[in-house]
C-alpha positions, 0 to 999 in steps of 0.5 A, a space after each residue: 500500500 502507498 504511504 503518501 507525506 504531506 504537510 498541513 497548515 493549522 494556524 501559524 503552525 506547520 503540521 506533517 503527516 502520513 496517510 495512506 488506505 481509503 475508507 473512513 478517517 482513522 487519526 494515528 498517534 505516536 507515542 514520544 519521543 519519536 514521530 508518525 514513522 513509528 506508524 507506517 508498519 500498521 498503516 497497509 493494515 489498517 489502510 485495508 479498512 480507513 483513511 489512515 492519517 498518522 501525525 506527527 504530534 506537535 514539537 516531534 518529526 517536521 510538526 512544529 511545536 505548539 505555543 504553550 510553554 507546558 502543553 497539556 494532553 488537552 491542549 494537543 487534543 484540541 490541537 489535533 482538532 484544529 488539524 482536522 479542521 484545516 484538512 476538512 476532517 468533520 468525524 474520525 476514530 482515534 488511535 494511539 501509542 502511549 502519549 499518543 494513546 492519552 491524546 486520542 482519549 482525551 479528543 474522544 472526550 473533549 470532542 465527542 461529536 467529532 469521534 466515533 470511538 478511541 483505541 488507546 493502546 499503552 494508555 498512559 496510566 500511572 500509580 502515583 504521579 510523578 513529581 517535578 524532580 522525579 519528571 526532570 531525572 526521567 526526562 534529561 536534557 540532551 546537552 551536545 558535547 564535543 565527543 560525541 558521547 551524547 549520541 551514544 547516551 540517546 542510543 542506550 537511553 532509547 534502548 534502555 527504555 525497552 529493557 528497563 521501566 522506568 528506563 534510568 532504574 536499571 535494576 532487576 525489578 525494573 527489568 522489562 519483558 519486552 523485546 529489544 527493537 532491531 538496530 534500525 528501530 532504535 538508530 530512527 528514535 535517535 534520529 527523532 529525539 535529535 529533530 525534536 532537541 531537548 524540546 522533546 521533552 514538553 511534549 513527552 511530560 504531558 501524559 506523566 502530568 495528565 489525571 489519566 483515570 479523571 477522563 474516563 467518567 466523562 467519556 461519552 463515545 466508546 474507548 477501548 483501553 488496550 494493553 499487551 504483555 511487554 508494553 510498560 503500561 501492561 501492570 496498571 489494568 488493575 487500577 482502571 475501573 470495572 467499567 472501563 472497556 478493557 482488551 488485552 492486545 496479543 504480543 506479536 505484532 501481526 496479530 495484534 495489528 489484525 485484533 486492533 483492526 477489528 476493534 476499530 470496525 466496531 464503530 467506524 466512522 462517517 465518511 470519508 475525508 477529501 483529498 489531502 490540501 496544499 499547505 498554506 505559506 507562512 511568512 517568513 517561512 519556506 513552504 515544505 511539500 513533497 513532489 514524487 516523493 521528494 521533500 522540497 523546501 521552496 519561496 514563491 516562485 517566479 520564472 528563473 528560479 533558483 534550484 540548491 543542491 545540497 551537499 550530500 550526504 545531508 538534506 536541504 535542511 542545511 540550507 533553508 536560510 540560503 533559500 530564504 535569503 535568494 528567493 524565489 528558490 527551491 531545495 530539493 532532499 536528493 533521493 535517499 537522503 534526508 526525507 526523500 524516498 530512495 529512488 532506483 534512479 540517479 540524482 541527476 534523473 530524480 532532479 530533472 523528473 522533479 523539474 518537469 512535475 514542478 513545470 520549470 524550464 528556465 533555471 539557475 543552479 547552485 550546488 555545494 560540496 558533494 552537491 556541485 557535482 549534480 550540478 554540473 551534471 545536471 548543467 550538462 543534461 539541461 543546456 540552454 535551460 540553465 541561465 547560471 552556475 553556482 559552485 560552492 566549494 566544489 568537493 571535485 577531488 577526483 580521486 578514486 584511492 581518496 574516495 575509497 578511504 574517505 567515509 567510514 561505514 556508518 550504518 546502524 550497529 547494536 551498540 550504537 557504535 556508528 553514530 560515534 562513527 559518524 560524528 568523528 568522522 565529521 569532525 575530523 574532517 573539519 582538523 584535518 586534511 585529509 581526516 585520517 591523516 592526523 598529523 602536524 602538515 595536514 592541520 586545518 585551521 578553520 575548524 566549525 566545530 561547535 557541538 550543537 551545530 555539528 550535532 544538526 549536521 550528523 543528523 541530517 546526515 545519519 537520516 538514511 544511513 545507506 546512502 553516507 557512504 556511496 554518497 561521499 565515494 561518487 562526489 570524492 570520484 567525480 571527474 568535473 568538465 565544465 559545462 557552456 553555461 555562465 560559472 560562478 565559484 564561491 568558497 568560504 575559507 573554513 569550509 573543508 573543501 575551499 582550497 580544491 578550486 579557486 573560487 571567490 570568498 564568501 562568508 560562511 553564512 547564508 547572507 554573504 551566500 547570497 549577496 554573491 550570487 545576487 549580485 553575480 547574477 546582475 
């Protein structure tokens, strides 16, 4: 079944979702602290029977947080009928993990004509209520550091939610029964506890802070409150009342899939939703949408306008003030990398077929590092169409042995080792010249290498781990010609790969970027 992603604007916020099937609308909820993604193995199921849309709760994947300092459950339940709003959603049945099982309960209440019943799986229930202390312990903060070591502590601290309850008691009563999530599972949740920074925080506080037990005499749809063993909340179906519809979900997950489908037949609701809108802009904003599955971030466009190829490995994410500050520019994420889908087609292929969905015939090109590469090509396959050529610090070694030695293997270990991996890859990188050769004669001396800035561009990096390394390999091996088109070259001095061209120097700032080609293009 196809998994579509879209964005939805709500307000002054940005909301990103899945949604894939056909039927009567079905909301999915994640759990904290990772994003609708955890969503997509149930959605072919569930799509069988309902429109399933599977949100990215506020502050958490590509949805924007919302304004309250301290959200309360009830505030992201009306938020989310806020979203239902601007999709032109009138009736849903709610489905949701943990956190998200709080949310979808607590919209059943407060917007009982809006829902046709709730399914709320791991329902948030606990025996005491935390304290603040207590929530501050459970809840650290995530506190970049020059090593690296921080990466590592998400990855046993996700992990250790698995094998622990809570997860910083590591004792043997706290031990879980669960089953510790394959590599790839965990390597995702750091991935989205990085997206959503030490926020994540906010909203994973709010079900600890919720009176779980108060909503349900207030219920006036039906609730299904499901439990299975190994989950953390399994223990507190004896502190829910002999009214409350309670069901033991099965462990494995097909069969659990298939049971939580045939409770949500049990009251399906009205309709059907439409199809899903375009995103409204939001000033000062780019607009993010996705065109054949690849996400693009884009100002109004005008003719001419300018395509940024980022630096790959990496995403646009990187380089969303340069689109602000040029306008009239658009930034793909190349295939497999960022949030684009993998495509079995090259770059150069992927980019052209976008040019054509996105009806541009006239453009103008800047690509970065790894990206300049695309470029070039891309300069080569369009001809006249394109009225311009920005290379920024073109990575065009041309070395096959370089390429070779270049990026380590970065894709996802039980041990979480790959995320150091990647991390002092990037910050050598920024020491040395070459970074595996560390001595005295191949010191750089123009190092960015601020923790919490290095830490955004290993995880836009570490988004789609099979494509680091061959992405670095082809740009360190390319073998540049220059196309008949206008050329322009910058470089900022500390970027890695400023000495492998002459180029004009820039400021390493997405304004002085600007200004350059700006006044280039005059």
């Amino acid at each position: 079944m196809r998994i579509t992603k879209h964005f939805v604007t709500v307000g002054q916020r940005r909301v990103h979702y899945l949604r894939a099937g056909s039927g009567p609308a079905l909301a999915m909820l994640h759990s904290c602290p990772v994003s609708a993604k955890v969503m997509r193995p149930l959605m072919p199921v569930f799509g069988e029977k309902f429109t399933c849309l599977a949100f990215d709760m506020p502050g958490f994947g590509l949805s924007d947080k919302l304004p309250q300092a301290k959200p309360t459950i009830e505030d992201f339940a009306d938020a989310l009928a806020e979203t239902l709003d601007a999709l032109g959603i009138e009736h849903v049945a709610t489905y949701g993990r943990h956190t998200g099982a709080s949310i979808a309960v607590v919209f059943a209440e407060r917007h009982p004509q809006r829902c046709s019943m709730a399914l709320a799986d791991g329902y948030a229930v606990f025996a005491k209520r935390y304290t603040e202390e207590e929530l501050d312990r459970y809840l650290e903060p995530i506190v970049p550091v020059w090593d690296g070591s921080h990466l590592l502590h998400l990855w046993m601290r996700y992990r250790d939610q698995h094998a622990f309850w809570p997860w910083n008691r590591q004792t043997a009563a706290a031990r879980s029964d669960a089953d510790i999530p394959d590599a790839e599972f965990l390597h995702r949740g750091v991935v989205e506890m990085l997206e959503a920074g030490n926020d994540y925080r906010i909203g994973y506080a709010a079900p600890f802070r919720h009176d779980a037990l108060g909503v349900m005499p207030r219920l006036k749809v039906p609730v299904c409150f499901g439990n299975r063993p190994g989950d953390s909340m399994w223990r507190t179906r004896e502190l829910y009342p002999s009214s409350a519809w309670q069901e033991a979900i099965p462990r494995e997950h097909n069969v659990a899939t298939l049971r939580e489908r045939e409770i949500l037949l049990k009251h399906p609701p009205r309709g059907a939703p439409p199809p899903a809108p375009q995103a409204a802009p939001l000033p000062g904003r780019t607009t993010t949408d996705y065109v054949d599955g690849m996400l693009v971030r884009s100002t109004a466009l005008d003719k001419c306008p300018t395509l940024i190829v980022h630096h790959a490995p990496g995403s646009s994410f990187l380089y969303d003030d340069l689109v602000l500050a040029l306008g009239n520019a658009f930034a793909p994420d190349l295939p497999g990398h960022g949030e684009s889908d993998p495509a079995a087609e090259g770059p150069v292929d992927a980019v052209e077929r976008l040019l054509q969905r996105m009806n541009i015939d006239q453009l103008r090109i800047y690509g970065h590092n790894g990206g300049a590469a695309v470029a070039v090509e891309l300069a080569h396959r369009l001809g006249s169409r394109v009225r311009g050529l920005v290379l920024d610090a073109p990575a065009f070694v041309n070395d096959a042995q370089l390429a070779s030695r270049y990026a380590p293997s970065v894709e996802p270990t039980w041990d979480g080792s790959h995320w150091l991996r990647a991390w002092h890859h990037l910050r050598d990188s920024e020491l040395w010249w070459p970074w595996f050769e560390r001595k005295h004669q191949n010191v750089r001396r123009t190092a960015r290498i601020d923790p919490e800035q290095l830490t955004i561009r290993v995880r836009e990096a570490m988004k789609q781990p099979p494509s680091y390394e061959p992405a670095w390999r082809a740009c360190l091996s390319y073998a540049w010609r220059a196309p008949k088109v206008a050329l322009l070259t910058i470089a900022a001095p500390e970027d890695v790969f400023a000495h492998i061209m002459p180029a004009k120097p820039v400021e390493d700032n997405a304004a002085s970027r600007a200004r350059a080609i700006k006044e280039w293009m005059q």
